[in-house]
C-alpha positions in Angstrom: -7.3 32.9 12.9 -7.8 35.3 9.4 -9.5 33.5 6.6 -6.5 33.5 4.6 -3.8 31.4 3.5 -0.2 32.3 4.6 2.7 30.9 3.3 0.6 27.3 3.5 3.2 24.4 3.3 2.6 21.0 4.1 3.2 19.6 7.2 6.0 18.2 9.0 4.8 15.8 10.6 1.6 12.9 9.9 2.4 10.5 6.7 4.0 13.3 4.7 6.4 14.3 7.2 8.1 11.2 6.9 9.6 13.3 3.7 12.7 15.4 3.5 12.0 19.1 3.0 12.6 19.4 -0.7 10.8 16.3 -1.3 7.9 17.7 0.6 7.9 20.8 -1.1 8.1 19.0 -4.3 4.9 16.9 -3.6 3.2 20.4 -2.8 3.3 21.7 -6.4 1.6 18.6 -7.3 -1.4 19.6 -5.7 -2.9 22.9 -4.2 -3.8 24.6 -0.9 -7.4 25.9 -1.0 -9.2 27.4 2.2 -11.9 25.6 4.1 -15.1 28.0 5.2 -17.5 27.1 7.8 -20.2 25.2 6.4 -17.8 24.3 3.4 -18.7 20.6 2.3 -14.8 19.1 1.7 -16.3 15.5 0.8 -19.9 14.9 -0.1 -21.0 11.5 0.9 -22.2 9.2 -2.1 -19.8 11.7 -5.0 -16.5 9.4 -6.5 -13.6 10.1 -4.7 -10.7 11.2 -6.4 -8.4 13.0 -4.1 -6.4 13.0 -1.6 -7.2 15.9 0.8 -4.5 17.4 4.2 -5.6 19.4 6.7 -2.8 21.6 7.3 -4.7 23.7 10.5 -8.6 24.3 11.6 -11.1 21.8 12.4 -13.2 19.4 9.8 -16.0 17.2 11.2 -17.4 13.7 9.5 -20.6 12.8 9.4 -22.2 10.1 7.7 -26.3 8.8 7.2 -27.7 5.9 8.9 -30.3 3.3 8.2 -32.9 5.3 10.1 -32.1 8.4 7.4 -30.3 10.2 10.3 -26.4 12.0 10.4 -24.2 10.6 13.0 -20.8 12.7 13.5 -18.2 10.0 13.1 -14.9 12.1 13.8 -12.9 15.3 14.0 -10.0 16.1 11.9 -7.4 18.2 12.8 -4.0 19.4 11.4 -2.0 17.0 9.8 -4.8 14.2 9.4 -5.7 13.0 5.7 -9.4 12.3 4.5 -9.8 10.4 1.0 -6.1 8.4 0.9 -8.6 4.7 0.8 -9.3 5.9 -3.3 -6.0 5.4 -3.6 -6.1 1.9 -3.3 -9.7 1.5 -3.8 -11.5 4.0 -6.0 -15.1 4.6 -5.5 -17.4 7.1 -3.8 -17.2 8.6 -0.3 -18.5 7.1 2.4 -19.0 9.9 4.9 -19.3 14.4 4.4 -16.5 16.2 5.3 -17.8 19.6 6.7 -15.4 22.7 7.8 -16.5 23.2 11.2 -14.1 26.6 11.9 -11.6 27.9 9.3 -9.3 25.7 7.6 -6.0 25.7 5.3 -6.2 22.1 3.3 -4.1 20.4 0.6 -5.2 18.7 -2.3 -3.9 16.2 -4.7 -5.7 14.1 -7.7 -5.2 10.2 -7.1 -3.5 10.4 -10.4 -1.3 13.1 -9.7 -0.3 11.8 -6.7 0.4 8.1 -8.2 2.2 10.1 -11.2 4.6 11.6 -7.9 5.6 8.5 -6.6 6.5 7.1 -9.5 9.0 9.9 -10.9 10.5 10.0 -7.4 10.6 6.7 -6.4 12.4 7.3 -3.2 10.1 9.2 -2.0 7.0 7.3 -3.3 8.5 4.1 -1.0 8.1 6.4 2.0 4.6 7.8 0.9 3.2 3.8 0.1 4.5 2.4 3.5 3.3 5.2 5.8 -0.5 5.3 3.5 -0.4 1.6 3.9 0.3 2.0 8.2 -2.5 4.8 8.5 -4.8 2.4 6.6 -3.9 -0.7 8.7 -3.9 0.9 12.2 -7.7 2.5 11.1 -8.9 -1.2 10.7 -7.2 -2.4 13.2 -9.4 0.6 15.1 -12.3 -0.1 13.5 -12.7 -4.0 13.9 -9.7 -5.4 16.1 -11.6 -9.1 16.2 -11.7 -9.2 12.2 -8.3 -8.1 11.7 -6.7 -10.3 14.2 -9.0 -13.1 12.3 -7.9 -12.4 8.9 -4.0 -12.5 9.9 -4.5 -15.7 11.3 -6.1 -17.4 8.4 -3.1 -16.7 6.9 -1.3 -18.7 9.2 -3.5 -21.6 9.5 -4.1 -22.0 5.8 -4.9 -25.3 4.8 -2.0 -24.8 1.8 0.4 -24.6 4.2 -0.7 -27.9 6.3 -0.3 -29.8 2.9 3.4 -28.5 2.4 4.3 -29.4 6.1 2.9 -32.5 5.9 5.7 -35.1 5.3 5.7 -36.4 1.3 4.2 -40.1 0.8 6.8 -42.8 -0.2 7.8 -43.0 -3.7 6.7 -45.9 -5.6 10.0 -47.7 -7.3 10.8 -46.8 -10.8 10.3 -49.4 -13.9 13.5 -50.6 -14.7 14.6 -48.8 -18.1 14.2 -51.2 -21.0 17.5 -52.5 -22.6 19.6 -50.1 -25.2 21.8 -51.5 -27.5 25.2 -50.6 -26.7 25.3 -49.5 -30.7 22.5 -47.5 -30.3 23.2 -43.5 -29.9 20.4 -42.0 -27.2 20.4 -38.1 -27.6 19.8 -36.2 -24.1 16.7 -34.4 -23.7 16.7 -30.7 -23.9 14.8 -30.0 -21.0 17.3 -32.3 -19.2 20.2 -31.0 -20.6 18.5 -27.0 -20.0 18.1 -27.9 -16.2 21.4 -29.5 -15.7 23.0 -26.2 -16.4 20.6 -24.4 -14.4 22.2 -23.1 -11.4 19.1 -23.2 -9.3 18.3 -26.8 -10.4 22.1 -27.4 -9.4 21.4 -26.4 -5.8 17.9 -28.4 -5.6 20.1 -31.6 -6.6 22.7 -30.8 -3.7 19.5 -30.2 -1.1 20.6 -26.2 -0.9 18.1 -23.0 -1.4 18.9 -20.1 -3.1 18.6 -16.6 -2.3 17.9 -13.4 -3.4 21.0 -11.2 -2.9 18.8 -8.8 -1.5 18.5 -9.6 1.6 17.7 -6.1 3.7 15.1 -3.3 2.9 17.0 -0.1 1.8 16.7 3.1 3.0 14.1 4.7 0.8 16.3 8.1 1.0 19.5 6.6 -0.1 17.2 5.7 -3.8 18.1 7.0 -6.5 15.7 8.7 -9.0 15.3 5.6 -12.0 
């Protein structure tokens, strides 16, 4: 392959091809294409991370130090994979160097630049959060099955949830008011008077639930820009 970039565009498929075309090439001048030569040092172990970094085509290999002062090679990335997208979510520095191991054409974006994206497209940022948020997931499900599977179940088997499927204690009788004059004038209470005309308080007196009216996901392409 020549050490050059030609006509770099993002790729089509991975998390960002999940995007239309224009939106794609719209996220693309948010960032930049830079080349990758062997030896290159992408991501230095230890150094804040603060972007967001495709491989659009060569090879990139991980490495990071271990307790005995040693470099183990952790991975291999190839085209389409993305290094750095945790700092999105969880800023701090990198765990692992990212070395070019053959030429490269990569992609970056600033965390804010990217963030700043998402928010003035908001169609497109729905796609970009739920396919980040999959990548991450399915890497800890790789990287600790046993701990993941643990942590969604202690969701489940919350003690919370126990006490509000428990069935409520008897309620101990009420005083019996003490005698009004019929003469006497007794003003409602606000509060009382508030939550009678309070459609949802309405619906707990008749036993009923209410709902939000949206009750399906939409299509994150059919969004409008706000």
């Amino acid at each position: 392959m020549p050490e050059s970039l030609s006509k770099p565009t993002l790729p089509t498929f991975s998390w960002i091809g999940y995007l239309k075309d224009d939106d794609r090439e719209l996220l693309s001048s948010y960032g930049e294409f830079f080349p990758g030569h062997p030896g290159n040092i992408i991501i230095r172990e230890g150094v804040m991370q603060t972007e967001v970094v495709v491989v659009i085509s060569g090879r990139l290999e991980v490495r990071a130090k271990q307790e005995d002062g040693s470099e183990a090679v952790l991975a291999h990335v190839g085209p389409g994979e993305t290094l750095g997208e945790i700092s999105l979510f969880n800023p701090g520095p990198a765990t692992a160097t990212v070395t070019a191991v053959e030429f490269s054409q990569l992609w970056r974006i600033a965390d804010d630049d990217l963030i700043h994206f998402m928010e003035e497209n908001p169609g497109a940022g729905n796609v970009l959060l739920r396919t980040l948020a999959s990548i991450l997931a399915q890497r800890l499900r790789e990287a600790d099955p046993k701990s993941f599977g643990l942590s969604a179940y202690a969701v489940v088997d919350s003690t919370e949830l126990e006490k509000e499927s428990a069935p409520p204690a008897a309620a101990a009788p009420a005083p019996a008011p003490a005698a009004v004059p019929a003469s006497a004038s007794v003003p409602a209470a606000p509060s009382a008077v508030k939550s009678a005309k309070s459609p949802s308080a309405t619906s707990a007196i008749k036993g009923k639930k209410t709902l939000s009216k949206t009750q399906s996901i939409p299509d994150p392409d059919e969004l409008e820009p706000l």
